[in-house]
Backbone as a ProteinNet text record, in pm:
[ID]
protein_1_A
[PRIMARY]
XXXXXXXXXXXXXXXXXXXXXXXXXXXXXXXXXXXXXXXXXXXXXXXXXXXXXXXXXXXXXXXXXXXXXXXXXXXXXXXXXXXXXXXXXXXXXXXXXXXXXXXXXXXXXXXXX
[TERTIARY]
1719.5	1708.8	1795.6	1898.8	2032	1944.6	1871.5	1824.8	1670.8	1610.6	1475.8	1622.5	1691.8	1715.3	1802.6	1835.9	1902.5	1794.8	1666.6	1568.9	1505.4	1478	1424.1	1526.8	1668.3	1754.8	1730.8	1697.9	1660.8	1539.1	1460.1	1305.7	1337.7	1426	1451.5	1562.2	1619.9	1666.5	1578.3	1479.2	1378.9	1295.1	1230.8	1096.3	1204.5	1327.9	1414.9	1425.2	1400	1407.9	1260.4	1114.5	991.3	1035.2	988.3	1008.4	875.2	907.3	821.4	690.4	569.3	436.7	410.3	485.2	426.1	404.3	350.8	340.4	354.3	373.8	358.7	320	296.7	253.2	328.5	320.2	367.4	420.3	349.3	341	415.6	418	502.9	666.1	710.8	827.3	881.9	790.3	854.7	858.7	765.6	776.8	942	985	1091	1186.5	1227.1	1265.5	1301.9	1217.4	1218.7	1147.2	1076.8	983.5	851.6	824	663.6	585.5	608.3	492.7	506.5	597.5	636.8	613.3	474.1	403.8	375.3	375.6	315.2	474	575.7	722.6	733.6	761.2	737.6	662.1	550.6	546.3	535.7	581.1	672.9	822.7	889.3	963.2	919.5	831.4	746.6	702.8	664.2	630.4	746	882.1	1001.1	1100.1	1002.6	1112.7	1181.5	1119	1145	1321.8	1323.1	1423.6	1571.9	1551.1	1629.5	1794.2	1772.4	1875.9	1880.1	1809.5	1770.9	1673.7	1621.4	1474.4	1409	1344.7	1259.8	1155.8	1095.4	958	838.4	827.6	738.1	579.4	563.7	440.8	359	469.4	501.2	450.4	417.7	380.7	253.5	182.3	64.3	-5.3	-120	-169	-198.5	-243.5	-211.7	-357.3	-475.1	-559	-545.5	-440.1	-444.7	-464.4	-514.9	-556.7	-487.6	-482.3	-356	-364	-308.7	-364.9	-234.3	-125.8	-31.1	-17.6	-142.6	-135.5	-142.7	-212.6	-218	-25.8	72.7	224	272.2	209.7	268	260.4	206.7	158.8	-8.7	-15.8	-154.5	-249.1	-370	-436.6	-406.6	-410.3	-408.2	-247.5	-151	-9.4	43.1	-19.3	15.1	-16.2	-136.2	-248.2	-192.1	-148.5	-106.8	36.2	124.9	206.8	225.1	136.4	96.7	33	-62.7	-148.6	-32.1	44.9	160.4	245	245.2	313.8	230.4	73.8	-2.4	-104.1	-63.6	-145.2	-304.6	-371.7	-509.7	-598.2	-607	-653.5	-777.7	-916.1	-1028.4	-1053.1	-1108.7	-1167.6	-1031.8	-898.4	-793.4	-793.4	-761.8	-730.3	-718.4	-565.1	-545.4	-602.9	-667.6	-724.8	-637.2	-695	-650.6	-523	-531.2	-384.5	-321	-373.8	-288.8	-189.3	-241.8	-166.5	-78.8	-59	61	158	91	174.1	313.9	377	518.5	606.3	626.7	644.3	793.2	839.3	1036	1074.3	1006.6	1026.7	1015.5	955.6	947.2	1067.7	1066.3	1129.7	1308.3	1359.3	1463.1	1536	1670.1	1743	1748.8	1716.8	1698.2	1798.2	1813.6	1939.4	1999.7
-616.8	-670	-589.7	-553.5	-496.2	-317.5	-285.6	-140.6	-163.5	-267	-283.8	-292.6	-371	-388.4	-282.8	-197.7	-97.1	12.5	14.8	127.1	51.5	-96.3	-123.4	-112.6	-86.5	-40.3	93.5	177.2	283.3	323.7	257.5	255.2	239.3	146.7	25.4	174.5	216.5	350.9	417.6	472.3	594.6	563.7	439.6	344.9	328.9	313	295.6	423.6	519.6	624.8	701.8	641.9	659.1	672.6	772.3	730.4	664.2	604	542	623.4	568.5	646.1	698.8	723.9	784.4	672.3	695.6	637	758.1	658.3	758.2	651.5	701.8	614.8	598.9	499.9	403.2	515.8	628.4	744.3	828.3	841.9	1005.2	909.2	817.8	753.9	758.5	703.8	727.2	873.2	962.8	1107.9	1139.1	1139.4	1149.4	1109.8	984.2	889.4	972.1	1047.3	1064	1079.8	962.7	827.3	848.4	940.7	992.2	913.6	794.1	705.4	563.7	575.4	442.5	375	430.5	352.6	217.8	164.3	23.5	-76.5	4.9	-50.2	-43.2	76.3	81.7	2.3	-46.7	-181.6	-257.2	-322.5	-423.2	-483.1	-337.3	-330.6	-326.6	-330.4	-342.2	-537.7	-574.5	-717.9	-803.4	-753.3	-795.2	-747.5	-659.3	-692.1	-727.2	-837.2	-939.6	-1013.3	-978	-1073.1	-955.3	-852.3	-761.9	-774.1	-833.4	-858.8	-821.7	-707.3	-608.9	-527.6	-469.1	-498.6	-346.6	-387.4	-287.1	-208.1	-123.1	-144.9	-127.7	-189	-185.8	-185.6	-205.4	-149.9	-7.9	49.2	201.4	267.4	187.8	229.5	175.8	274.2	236.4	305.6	256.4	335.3	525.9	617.5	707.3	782	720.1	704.3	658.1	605.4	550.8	356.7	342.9	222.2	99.3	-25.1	-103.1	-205.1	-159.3	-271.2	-353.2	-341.9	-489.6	-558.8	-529.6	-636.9	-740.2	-823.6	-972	-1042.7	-933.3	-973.9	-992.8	-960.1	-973	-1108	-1181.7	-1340.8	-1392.2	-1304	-1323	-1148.2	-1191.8	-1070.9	-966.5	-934.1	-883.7	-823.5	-851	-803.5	-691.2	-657	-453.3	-370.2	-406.6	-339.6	-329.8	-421.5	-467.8	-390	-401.2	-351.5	-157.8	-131.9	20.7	75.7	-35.2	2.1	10.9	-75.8	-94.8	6.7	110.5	292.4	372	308.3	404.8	488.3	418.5	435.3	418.3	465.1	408.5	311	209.1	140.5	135.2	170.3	96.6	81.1	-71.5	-122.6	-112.3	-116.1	-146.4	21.9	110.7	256	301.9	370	430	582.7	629.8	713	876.4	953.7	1088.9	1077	996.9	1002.8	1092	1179.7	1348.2	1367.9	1369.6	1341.2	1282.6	1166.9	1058.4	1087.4	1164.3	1091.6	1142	1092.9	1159	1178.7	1300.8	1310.8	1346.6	1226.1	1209.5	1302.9	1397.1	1505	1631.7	1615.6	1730.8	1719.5	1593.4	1588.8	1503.8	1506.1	1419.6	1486.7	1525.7	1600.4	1519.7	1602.8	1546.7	1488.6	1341.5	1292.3	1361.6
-1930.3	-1794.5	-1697	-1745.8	-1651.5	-1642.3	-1722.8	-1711.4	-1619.9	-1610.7	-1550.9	-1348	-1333.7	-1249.8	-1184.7	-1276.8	-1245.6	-1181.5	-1259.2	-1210.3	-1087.3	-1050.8	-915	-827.8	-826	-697.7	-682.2	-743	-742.4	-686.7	-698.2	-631.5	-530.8	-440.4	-318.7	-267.4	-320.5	-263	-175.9	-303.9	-237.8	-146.6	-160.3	-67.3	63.3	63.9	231.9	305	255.1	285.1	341	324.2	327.5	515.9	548.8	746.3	762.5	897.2	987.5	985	988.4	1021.4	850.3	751.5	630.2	559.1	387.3	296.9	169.6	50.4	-64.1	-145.4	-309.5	-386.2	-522.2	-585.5	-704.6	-812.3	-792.8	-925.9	-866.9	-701.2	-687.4	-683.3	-679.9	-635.4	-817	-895.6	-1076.2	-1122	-1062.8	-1068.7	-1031	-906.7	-825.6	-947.8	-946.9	-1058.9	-1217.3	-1224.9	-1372.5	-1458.9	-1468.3	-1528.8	-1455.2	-1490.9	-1434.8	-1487.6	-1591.2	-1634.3	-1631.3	-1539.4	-1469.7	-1375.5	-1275.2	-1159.4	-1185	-1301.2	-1266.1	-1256.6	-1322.6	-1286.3	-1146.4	-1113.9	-925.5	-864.4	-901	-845.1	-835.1	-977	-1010.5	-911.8	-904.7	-803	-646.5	-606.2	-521.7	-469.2	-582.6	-580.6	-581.5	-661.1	-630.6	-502.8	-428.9	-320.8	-221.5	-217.4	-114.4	-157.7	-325.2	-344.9	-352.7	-320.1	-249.6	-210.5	-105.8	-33.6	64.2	131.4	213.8	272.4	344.5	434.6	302.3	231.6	169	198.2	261.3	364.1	261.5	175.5	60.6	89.1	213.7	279.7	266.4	260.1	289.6	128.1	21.6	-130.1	-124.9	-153.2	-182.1	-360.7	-390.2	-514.6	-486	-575.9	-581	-471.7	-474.8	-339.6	-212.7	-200.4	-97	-35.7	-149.7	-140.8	-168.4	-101.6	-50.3	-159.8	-285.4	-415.4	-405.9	-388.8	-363.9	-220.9	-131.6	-49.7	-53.1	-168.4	-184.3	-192.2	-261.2	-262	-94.3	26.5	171.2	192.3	113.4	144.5	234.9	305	394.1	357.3	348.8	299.2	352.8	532.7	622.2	621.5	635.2	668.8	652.6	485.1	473.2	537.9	577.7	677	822.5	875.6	940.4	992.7	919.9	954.5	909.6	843.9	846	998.8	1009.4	1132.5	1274.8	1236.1	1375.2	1364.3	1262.5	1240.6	1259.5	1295.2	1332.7	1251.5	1096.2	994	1026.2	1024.9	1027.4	837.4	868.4	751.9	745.7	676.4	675.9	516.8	468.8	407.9	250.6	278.4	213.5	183.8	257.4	245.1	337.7	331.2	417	432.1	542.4	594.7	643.8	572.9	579.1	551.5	369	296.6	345.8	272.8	265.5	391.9	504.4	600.3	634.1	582.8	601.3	486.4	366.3	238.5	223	186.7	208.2	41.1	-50	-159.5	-134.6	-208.6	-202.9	-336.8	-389.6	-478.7	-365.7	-307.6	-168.6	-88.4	-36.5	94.3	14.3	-98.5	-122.9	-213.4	-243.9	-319.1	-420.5	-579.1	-671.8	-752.8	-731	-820.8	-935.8
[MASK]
+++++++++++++++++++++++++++++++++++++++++++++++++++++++++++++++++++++++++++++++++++++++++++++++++++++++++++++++++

């Protein structure tokens, strides 16, 4: 338990660090990490992080297409979407549009622990 909670502060690291207007996904954040086969932990840590302590922007993770598969965790269907679209993200039909463009790889852009 103390090693699962140790690797979601670590996630809650890298995802605070995602800027405004980007996204990345579940696989490049466990890539970063280490643990290149650890996307479905990432968002795990993802669905837990509300209980944080601290503003997570867990919006900002999406699957490795693009597509908004832990929006049902925002509480209302609409809200991921929602608050991507309010960074200017463009959303249609639970995907965000001209990934590539937005995506932001914290192995690119983040000095490697």
């Amino acid at each position: 338990m103390a090693d699962q909670q140790s690797f979601y502060e670590r996630v809650y690291e890298v995802v605070r660090q995602i800027p405004y207007g980007r996204a990345t996904s579940y696989g490049a954040i466990a890539k970063y990490l280490g643990a290149a086969r650890s996307a479905r932990l990432v968002g795990w840590a993802m669905n837990n992080s509300h209980t944080a302590g601290f503003q997570v922007p867990a919006h900002r993770v999406v699957n490795r297409n693009g597509v908004l598969t832990g929006k049902h965790h925002f509480g209302d269907a609409d809200t991921m979407q929602q608050l991507l679209e309010n960074e200017g993200i463009k959303v249609i039909d639970d995907q965000i549009q001209e990934f590539k463009k937005v995506y932001w790889d914290p192995s690119l852009e983040l000095v490697v622990e």
